[in-house]
C-alpha positions in Angstrom: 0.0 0.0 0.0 1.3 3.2 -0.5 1.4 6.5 2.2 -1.5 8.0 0.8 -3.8 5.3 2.0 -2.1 3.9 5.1 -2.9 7.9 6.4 -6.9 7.3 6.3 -6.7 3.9 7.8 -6.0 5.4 11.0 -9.4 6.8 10.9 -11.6 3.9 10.4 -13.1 2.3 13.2 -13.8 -0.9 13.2 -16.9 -2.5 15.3 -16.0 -5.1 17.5 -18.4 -7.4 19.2 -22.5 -7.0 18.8 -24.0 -3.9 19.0 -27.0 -3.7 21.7 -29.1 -2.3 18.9 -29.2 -5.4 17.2 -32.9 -6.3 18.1 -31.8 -9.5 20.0 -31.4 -7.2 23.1 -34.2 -5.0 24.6 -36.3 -4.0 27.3 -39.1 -6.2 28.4 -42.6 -5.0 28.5 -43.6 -4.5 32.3 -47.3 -4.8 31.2 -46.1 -8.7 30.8 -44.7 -11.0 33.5 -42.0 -13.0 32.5 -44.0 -16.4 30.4 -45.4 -13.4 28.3 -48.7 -13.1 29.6 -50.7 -10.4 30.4 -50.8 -8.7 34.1 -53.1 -7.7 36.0 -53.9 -3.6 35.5 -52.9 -3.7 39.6 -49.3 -5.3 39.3 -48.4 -2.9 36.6 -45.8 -0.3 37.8 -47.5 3.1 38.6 -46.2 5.0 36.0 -48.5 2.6 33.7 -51.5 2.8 35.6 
């Protein structure tokens, strides 16, 4: 490789590992408890209610 293109490799950044964004990862809906069924109105957190 010549200069001219060794000088921008120094800029590239390259991702290592999975990204969090990857829709494998996510928050779980509180209004569900953890088999996936619906709560109760009562057991959901009060910011819900």
């Amino acid at each position: 490789m010549s200069l001219s293109c060794r000088s921008w490799e120094k800029y590239i950044q390259i991702p290592i590992g999975r990204p969090l964004g990857d829709g494998l990862h996510y928050r779980p809906n509180p209004r569900f408890d953890a088999d996936g069924r619906w709560r109760w109105r009562a057991e959901w957190p009060g910011e819900l209610r």
